[in-house]
C-alpha positions in Angstrom: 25.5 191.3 -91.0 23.5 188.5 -89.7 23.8 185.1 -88.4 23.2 185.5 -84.7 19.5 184.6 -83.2 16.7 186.3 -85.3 19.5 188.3 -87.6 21.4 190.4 -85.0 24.9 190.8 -84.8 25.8 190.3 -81.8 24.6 187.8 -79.0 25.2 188.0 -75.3 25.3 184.6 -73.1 27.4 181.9 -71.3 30.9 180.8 -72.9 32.6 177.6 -71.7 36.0 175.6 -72.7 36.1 172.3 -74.9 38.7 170.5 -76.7 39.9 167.5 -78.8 38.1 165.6 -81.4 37.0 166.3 -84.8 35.1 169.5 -85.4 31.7 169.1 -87.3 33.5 171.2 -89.9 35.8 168.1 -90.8 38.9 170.1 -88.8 40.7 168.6 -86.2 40.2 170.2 -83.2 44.0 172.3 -81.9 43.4 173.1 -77.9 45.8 176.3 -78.4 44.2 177.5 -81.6 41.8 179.9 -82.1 38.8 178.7 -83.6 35.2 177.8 -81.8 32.1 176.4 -81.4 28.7 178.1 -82.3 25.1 176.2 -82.6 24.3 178.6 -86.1 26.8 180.9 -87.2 28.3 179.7 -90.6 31.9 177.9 -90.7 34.5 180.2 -91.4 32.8 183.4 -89.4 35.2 185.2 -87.8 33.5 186.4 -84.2 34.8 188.8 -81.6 34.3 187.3 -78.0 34.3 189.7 -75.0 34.5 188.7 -71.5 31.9 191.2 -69.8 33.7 190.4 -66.9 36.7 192.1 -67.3 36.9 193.6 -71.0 39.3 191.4 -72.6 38.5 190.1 -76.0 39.8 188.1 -78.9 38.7 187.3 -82.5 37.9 183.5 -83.2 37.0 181.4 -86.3 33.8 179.4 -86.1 34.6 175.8 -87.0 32.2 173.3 -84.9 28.7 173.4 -83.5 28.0 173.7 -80.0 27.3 173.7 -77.1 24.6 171.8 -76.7 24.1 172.6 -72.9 21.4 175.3 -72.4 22.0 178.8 -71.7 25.7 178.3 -73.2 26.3 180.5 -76.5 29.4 179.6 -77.6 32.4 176.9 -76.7 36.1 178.0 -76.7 39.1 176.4 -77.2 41.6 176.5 -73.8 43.6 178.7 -74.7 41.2 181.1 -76.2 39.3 181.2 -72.9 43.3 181.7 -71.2 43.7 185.1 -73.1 40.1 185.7 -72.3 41.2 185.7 -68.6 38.6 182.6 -67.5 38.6 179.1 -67.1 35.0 176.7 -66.8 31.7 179.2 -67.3 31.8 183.0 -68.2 29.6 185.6 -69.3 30.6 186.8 -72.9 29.2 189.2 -75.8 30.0 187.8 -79.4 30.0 190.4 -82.6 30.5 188.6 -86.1 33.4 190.4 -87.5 33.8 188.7 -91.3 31.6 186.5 -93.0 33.5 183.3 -95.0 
């Protein structure tokens, strides 16, 4: 699989929490669903997030790009980053788990 930096499958960095709007995949935005934001990784991946912090992880469908703050890998949706067990900034590992 590829799609992460330089081809890899997996990327290790910063997640944080956004909502509302219109995603740049023409989506609306749902603060409980289960979708995210990645700077590269094609629409319609589904991606594993981890917390590293405590082990807990979900799958979520890439639908928007971001974040565009640096160090930050991937942006989650409220209540992603709930069952994730964090709110604000945490340290995550994402796998790609499907391709669209």
């Amino acid at each position: 699989m590829t799609g992460l930096i330089g081809g890899a499958t997996s990327e290790s960095g910063i997640a944080s929490t956004y909502a509302g709007g219109l995603t740049a995949s023409g989506e609306k935005a749902r603060p409980g669903g289960a979708s995210a934001a990645h700077r590269s990784i094609a629409f319609g991946t589904m991606v594993r997030v981890t917390n590293r912090a405590n082990g807990k992880s979900v799958i979520v469908r890439i639908n928007d790009r971001g974040p565009f703050v640096r160090g930050r890998i991937i942006d989650l949706m409220p209540a992603t980053a709930r069952k994730l067990g964090f709110s604000g900034l945490t340290p995550v590992t994402i796998v790609i788990v499907s391709l669209p």
